[in-house]
Structure formats: structure tokens, C-alpha cells
C-alpha positions as a Python dict, from the first residue, in 0.01 Angstrom:
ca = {
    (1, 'X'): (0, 0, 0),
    (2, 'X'): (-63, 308, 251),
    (3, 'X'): (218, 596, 159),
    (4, 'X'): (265, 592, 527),
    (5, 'X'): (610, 517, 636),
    (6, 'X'): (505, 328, 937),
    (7, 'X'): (310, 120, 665),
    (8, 'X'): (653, 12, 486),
    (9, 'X'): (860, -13, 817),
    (10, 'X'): (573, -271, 968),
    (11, 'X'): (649, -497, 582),
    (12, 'X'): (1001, -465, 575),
    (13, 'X'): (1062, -522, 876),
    (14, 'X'): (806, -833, 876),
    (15, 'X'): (995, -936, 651),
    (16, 'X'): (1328, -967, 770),
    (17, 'X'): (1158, -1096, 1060),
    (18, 'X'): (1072, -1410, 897),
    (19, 'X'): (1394, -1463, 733),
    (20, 'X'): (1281, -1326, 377),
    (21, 'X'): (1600, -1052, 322),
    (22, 'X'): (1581, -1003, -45),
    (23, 'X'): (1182, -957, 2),
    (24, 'X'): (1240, -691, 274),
    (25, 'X'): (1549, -544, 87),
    (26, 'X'): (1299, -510, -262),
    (27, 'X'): (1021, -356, -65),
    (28, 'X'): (1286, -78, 45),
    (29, 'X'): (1347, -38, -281),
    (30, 'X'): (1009, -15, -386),
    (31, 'X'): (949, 242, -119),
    (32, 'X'): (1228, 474, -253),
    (33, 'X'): (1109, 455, -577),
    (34, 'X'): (764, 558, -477),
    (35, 'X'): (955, 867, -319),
    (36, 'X'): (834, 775, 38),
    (37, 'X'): (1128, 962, 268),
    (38, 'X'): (1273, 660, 491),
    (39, 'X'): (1338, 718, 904),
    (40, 'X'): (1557, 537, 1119),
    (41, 'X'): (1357, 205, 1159),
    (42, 'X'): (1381, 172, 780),
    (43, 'X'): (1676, 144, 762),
    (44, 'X'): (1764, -61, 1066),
    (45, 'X'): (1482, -304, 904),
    (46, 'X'): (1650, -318, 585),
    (47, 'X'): (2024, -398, 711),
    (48, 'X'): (1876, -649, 911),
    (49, 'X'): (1781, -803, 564),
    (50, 'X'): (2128, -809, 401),
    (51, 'X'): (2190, -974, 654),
    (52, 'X'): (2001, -1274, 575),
    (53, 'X'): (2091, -1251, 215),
    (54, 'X'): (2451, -1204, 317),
    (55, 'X'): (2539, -967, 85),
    (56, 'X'): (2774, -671, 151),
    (57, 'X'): (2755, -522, -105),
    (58, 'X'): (2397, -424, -46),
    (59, 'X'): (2505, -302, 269),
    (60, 'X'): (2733, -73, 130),
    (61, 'X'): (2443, 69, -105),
    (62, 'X'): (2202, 89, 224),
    (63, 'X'): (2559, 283, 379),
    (64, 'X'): (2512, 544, 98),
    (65, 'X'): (2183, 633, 160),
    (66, 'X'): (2241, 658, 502),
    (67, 'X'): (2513, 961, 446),
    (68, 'X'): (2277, 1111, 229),
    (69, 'X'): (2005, 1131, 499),
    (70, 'X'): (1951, 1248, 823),
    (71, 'X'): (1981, 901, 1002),
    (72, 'X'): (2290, 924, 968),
    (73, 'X'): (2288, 1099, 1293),
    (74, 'X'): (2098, 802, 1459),
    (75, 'X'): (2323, 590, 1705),
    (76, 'X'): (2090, 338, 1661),
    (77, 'X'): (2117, 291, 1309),
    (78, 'X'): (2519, 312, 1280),
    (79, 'X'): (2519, 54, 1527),
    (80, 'X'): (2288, -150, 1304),
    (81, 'X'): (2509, -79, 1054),
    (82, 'X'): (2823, -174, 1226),
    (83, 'X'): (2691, -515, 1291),
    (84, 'X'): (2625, -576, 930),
    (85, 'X'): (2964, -489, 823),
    (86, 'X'): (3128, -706, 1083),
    (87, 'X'): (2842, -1008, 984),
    (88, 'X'): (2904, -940, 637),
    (89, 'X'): (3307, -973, 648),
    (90, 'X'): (3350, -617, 672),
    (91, 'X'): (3534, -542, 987),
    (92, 'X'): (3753, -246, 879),
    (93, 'X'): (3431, -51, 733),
    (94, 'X'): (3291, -114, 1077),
    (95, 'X'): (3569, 1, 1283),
    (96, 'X'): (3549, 329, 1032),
    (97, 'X'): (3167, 352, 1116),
    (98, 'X'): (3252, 318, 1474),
    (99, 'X'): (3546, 576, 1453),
    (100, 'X'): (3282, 834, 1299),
    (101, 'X'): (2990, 783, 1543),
    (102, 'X'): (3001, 1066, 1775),
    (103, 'X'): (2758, 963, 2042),
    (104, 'X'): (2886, 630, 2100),
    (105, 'X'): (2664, 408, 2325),
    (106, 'X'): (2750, 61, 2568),
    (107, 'X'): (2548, -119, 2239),
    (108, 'X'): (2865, 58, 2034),
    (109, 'X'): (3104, -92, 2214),
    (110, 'X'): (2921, -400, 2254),
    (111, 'X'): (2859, -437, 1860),
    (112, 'X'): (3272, -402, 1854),
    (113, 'X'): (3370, -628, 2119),
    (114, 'X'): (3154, -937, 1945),
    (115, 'X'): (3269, -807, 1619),
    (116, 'X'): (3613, -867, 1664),
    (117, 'X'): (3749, -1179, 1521),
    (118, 'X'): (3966, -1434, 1718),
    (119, 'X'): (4307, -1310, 1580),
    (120, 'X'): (4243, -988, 1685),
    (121, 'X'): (4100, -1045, 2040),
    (122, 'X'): (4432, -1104, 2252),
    (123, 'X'): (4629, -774, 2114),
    (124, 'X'): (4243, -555, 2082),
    (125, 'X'): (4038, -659, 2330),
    (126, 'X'): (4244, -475, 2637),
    (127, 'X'): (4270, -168, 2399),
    (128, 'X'): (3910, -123, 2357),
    (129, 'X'): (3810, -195, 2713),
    (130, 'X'): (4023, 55, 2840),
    (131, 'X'): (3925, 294, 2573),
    (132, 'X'): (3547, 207, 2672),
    (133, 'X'): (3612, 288, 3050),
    (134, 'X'): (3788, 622, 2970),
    (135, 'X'): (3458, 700, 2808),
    (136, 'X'): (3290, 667, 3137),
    (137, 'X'): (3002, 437, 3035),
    (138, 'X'): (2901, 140, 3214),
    (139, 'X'): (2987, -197, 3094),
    (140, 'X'): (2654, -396, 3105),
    (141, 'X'): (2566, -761, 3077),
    (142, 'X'): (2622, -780, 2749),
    (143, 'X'): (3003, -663, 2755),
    (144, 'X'): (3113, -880, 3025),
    (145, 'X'): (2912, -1197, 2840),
    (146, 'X'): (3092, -1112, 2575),
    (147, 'X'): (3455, -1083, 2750),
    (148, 'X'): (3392, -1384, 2916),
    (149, 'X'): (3324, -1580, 2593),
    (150, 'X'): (3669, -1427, 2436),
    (151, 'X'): (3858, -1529, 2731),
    (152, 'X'): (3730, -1861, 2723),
    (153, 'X'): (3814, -1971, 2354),
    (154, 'X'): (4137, -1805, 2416),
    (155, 'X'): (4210, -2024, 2726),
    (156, 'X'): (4282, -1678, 2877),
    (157, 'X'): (4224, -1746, 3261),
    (158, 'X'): (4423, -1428, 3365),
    (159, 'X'): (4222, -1219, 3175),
    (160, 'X'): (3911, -1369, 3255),
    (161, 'X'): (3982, -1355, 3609),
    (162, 'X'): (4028, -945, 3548),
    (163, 'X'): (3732, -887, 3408),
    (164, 'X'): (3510, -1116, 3649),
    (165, 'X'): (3640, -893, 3909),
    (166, 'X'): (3576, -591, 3695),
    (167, 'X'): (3177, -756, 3718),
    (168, 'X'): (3175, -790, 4053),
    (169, 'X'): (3294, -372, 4087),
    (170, 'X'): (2998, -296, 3874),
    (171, 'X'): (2761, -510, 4102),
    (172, 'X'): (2626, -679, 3758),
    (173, 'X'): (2791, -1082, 3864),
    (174, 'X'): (2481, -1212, 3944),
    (175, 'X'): (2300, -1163, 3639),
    (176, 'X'): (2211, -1517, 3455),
    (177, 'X'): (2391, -1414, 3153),
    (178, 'X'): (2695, -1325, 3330),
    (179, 'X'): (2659, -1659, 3510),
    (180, 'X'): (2629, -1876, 3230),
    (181, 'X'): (2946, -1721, 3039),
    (182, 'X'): (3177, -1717, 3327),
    (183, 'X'): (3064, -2061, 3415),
    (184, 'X'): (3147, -2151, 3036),
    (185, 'X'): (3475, -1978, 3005),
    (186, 'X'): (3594, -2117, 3352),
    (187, 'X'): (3537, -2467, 3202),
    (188, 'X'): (3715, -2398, 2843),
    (189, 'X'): (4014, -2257, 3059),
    (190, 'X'): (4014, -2609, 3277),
    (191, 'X'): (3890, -2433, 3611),
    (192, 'X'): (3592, -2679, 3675),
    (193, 'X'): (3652, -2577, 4062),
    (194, 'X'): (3575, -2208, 4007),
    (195, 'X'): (3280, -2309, 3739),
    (196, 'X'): (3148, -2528, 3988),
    (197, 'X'): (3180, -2259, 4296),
    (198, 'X'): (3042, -1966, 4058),
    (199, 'X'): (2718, -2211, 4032),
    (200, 'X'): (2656, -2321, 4358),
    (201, 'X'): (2680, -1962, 4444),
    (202, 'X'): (2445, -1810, 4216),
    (203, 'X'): (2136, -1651, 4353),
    (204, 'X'): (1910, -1784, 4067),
    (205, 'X'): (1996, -2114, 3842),
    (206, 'X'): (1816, -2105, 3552),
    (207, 'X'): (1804, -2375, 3306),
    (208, 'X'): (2014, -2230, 3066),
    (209, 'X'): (2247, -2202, 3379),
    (210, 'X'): (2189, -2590, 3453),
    (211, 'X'): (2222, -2706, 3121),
    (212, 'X'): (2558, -2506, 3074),
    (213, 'X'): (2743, -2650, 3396),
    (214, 'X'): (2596, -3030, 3261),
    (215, 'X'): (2755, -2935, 2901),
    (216, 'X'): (3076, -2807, 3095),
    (217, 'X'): (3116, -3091, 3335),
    (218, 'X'): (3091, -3331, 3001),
    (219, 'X'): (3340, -3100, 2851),
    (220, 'X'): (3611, -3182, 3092),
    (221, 'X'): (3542, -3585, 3162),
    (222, 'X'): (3292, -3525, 3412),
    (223, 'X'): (3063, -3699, 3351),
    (224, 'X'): (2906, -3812, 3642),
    (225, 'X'): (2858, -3500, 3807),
    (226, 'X'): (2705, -3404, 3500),
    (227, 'X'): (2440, -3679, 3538),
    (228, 'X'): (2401, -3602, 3927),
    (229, 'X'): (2318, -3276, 3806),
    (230, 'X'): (2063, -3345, 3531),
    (231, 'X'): (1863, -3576, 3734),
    (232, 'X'): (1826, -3352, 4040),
}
């Protein structure tokens, strides 16, 4: 193979792509032994393959090199390797990633928010919104989708209420995503009403939007509205 890094990055990445992580994790190997230097895209490649294989303790070997490097300046690779940590079962090495990343981006504090486990979410999930908005950057679609989906398995109807009006201050309600998650926590909290009022008012229904108010309106007994829906 070409001693190009782009050359490695394209089969690495390829392979993680299709799901082989120890391949992709063995050609990184390969390229360090060959002594070809590794950029950012290597090494967001290569944590994409552990996890696929599931292992953290690769991860943690990938996490040394990146110290040793210079991508260990790269946003885009701590938040890469954030979300493997938190995948992985490794939510306090993430939080201790996060902690050290000095130009933290809205796909930071995204990868936190969805790596937060349900124990956590009630007492940290206020915390870090409020530590996100004294940052000054914008929540996007992501953060509220993922809010919404908290606030729903947590039958949490005041907070999701909150941060739905939070949405609308940001001018970001109508998106589909947003849509489909407040549609689905509004359900799980038992507010078919509001569900049903947040889709006949959205701008755009998608499928996915469709098929998440028929799922919803079997979810609480409805199930005829559910099949008036799906056959219009």
C-alpha cells in the first residue's frame, strides 16, 4: 500500500465502515509500524473501530497515542473519543476528556448529554444545560432531540415542557427531529393531547413523523386513531 496517509485513512476507515473493527484497528497498527505519522481522521477512523469490537481497552491504547500527538488538540477527535468511552462503559474517562477539552463545541455537549446514563439524567442533566448556556453556544437539533428523549423515559413532563419552550426561544421547534422526539416524549409522559397538537401543527410531516405519532397512539390504547392515521 501507498505510504500516503490519505491511503490508510480511506482503508481504515472503510473498514470500520463496514463493520470490520478489529480489521480497521490492525491496519492502524500496521500503519504505525510502518512509521507513517497518523492525522486526525486516523484516529477518529480507528475509535470508530473499537467501537465495533467493543473493547475499551483498545480505546485507552488509541487515548495514549492521542496525548502523544498533536491531535490531541483536535475537538473533533476528543469528541470521537468521548463517545467511545461513554459506548465502551467508560463514562468517568469521558467526563475527564470532556473536562480537558478546551475548545468545547455544541457536538461536546451533545456527545455528553446522550452519554449520560439514566441514573444520572434527573440530578445531571439541568447541571450541564445550564453549564452549556453559560458557555454561550447554541443548543441545536441534536441537544433538544436528545433532552426530549431523557424527559420522556423519565416521565419528566415539567422538564420537558422547559426545554420545548427553550426550542421554541431558539426558533429550532419545527425541525423534523425536534418533532418526532417531542411528539415521542409527550406520549411516554401520557400527554397524547399535546403529541397530537405538536403534529397537526407541524409545518412538514415526514414519515418518520407519521410513523412515530401511529407507534405513540398504539402506545397509549389508541389504537384507532392510529389506524385512521396509517391509512390516510
Amino acid at each position: 500500500m501507498d505510504n500516503h496517509v490519505g491511503c490508510w485513512n480511506a482503508m481504515i476507515g472503510g473498514y470500520a465502515q463496514c463493520g470490520y473493527g478489529f480489521e480497521s484497528l490492525m491496519a492502524m497498527s500496521l500503519m504505525q509500524y510502518k512509521g507513517i505519522p497518523m492525522d486526525a481522521f486516523t484516529i477518529i477512523n480507528a475509535l470508530k473501530g473499537c467501537l465495533i469490537v467493543g473493547n475499551l481497552n483498545l480505546g485507552r491504547q488509541i487515548h495514549g497515542l492521542i496525548i502523544q500527538s498533536e491531535v490531541a488538540f483536535s475537538t473533533a477527535v476528543m469528541n470521537s473519543l468521548m463517545d467511545m468511552h461513554y459506548k465502551n462503559g467508560g463514562e468517568l474517562y469521558a467526563l475527564k476528556v470532556f473536562d480537558r477539552l478546551q475548545d468545547q463545541d455544541i457536538i461536546s455537549w451533545n456527545t455528553v448529554f446522550s452519554g449520560l446514563s439514566q441514573d444520572d439524567v434527573a440530578r445531571e442533566i439541568g447541571r450541564f444545560f445550564h453549564k452549556l448556556m453559560l458557555t454561550g453556544l447554541k443548543p441545536n437539533c441534536v441537544t433538544f432531540s436528545i433532552l426530549f428523549r431523557f424527559c420522556g423515559e423519565a416521565l419528566d413532563l415539567v422538564s420537558g415542557l422547559q426545554f420545548y419552550c427553550l426550542a421554541l426561544q431558539f426558533g429550532i421547534s419545527d425541525e423534523i427531529s425536534i418533532t418526532t422526539s417531542l411528539i415521542n416524549m409527550f406520549s411516554k409522559c401520557g400527554a397524547m393531547r399535546k403529541a397530537c397538537l405538536v403534529f397537526k401543527s407541524a409545518s412538514f410531516k415526514s414519515i418518520r413523523t407519521c410513523n412515530e405519532m401511529i407507534s405513540d397512539y398504539n402506545l397509549n390504547c389508541c389504537h384507532t386513531e392510529g389506524l385512521n392515521l396509517s391509512v390516510t
